[in-house]
C-alpha positions in Angstrom: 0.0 0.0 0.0 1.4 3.7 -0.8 2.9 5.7 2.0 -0.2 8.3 1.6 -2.5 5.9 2.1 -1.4 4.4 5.5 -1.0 8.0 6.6 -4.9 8.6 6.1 -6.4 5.1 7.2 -3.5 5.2 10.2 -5.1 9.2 10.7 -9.0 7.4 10.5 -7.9 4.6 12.8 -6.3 6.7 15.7 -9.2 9.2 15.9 -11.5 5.9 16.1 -9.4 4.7 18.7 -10.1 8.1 20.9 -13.0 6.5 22.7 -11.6 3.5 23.2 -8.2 4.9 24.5 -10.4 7.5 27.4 -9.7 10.3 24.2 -6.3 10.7 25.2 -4.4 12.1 22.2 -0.8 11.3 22.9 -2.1 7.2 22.8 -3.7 8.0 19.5 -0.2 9.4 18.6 1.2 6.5 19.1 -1.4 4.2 17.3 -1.0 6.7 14.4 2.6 6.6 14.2 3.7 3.4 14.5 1.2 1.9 12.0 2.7 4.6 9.5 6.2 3.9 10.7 6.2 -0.1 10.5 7.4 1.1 6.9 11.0 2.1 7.7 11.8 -1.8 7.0 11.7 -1.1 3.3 14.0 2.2 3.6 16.2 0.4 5.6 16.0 -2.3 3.0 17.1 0.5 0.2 19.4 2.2 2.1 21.4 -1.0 2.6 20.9 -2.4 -1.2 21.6 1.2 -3.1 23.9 2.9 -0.2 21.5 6.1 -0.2 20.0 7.9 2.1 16.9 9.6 0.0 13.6 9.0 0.8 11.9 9.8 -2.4 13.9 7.2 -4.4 13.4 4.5 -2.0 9.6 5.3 -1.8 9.9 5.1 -5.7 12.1 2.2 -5.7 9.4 -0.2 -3.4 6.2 1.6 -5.2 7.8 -0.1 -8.9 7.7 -3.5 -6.9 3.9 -3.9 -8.0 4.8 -3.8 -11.6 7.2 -6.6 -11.3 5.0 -8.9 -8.9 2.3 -8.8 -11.3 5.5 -9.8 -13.9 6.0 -12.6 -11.7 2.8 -14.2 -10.7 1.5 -13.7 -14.4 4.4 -16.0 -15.4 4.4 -18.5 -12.1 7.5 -17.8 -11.2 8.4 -17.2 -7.7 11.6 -14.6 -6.9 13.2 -14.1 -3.5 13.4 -10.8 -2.1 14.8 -8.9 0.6 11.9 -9.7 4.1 10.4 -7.0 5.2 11.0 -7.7 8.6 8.9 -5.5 11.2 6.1 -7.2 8.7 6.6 -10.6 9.9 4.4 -12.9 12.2 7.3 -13.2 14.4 7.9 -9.9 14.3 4.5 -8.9 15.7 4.8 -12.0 18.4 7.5 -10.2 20.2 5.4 -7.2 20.1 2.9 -8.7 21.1 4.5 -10.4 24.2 5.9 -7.3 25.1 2.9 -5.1 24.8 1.7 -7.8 28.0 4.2 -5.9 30.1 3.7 -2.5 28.5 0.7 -0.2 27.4 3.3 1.8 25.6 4.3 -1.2 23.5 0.5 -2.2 23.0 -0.3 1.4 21.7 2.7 0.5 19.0 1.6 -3.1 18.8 -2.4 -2.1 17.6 -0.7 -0.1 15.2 1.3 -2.1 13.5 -1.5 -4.7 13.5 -3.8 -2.5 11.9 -0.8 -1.5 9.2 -0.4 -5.8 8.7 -4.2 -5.9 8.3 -4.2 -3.2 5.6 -1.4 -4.4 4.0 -2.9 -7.7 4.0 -6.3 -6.3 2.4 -4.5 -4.0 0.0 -2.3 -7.6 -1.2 -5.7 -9.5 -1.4 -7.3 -7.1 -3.5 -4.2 -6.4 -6.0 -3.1 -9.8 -6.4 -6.2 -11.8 -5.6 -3.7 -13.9 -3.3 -1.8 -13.4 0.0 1.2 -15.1 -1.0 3.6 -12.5 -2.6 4.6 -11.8 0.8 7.5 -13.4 3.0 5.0 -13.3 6.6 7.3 -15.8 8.5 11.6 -15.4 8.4 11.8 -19.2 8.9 10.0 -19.9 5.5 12.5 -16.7 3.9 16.2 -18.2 5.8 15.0 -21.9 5.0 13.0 -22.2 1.7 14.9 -21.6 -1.4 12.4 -19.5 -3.4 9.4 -17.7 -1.8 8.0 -14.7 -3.8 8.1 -11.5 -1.2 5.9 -8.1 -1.8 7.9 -5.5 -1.0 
């Protein structure tokens, strides 16, 4: 999903959350941010592969991916690519254990749930399939090809 649109269903979300959260706006801060910031993964991921630090070409860099999925699947062939890693199920485990011990980490936890969920819709929807996506890094260290959405 584009960077603009997590920023407006991440904005929708938060302000829903108000009543839930006794309308205290430094929680819905949190919820906001984190399920916009779950992204850095994939600038971390083009920071490290093209040794820059610019935020526009890695934003254009990961939105060209859906060009070259489609590529892919339309042909059956499966590419491995770098895991988005704060997008993994094991990922959100340890959040999840850790948001037991703090509300903090639960604020950040709901949001990047939310952010998986949209991901997860916005996949479905494009690709009418939820596998161009590496969810688990034992299947991406262990399998030898597993086509990732980046």
């Amino acid at each position: 999903m584009y960077p603009g649109k997590h920023v407006i269903y991440g904005l929708i979300f938060s302000i829903i959350m108000l009543p839930l959260i006794n309308f205290n706006l430094f929680y819905a801060s949190i919820i906001f941010l984190s399920s916009v910031l779950i992204d850095f993964d994939h600038y971390l991921i083009y920071v490290f592969r093209k040794r820059s630090p610019n935020l526009k070409k890695a934003i254009k860099y990961f939105m060209s991916f859906k060009k070259k999925i489609h590529y892919y699947l339309d042909r059956k062939k499966k590419v491995k690519g770098p895991i988005v890693v704060f997008h993994t199920i094991e990922f959100l485990l340890a959040a999840f254990i850790l948001s037991l011990f703090s509300k903090f980490i639960m604020l950040i936890f709901i949001g990047f749930v939310f952010h998986s969920l949209l991901d997860m819709i916005d996949i479905f929807t494009e690709f009418d399939t939820l596998s161009p996506r590496g969810y688990f890094i034992f299947n991406y260290i262990f399998k030898d090809k597993e086509t990732i959405y980046l």
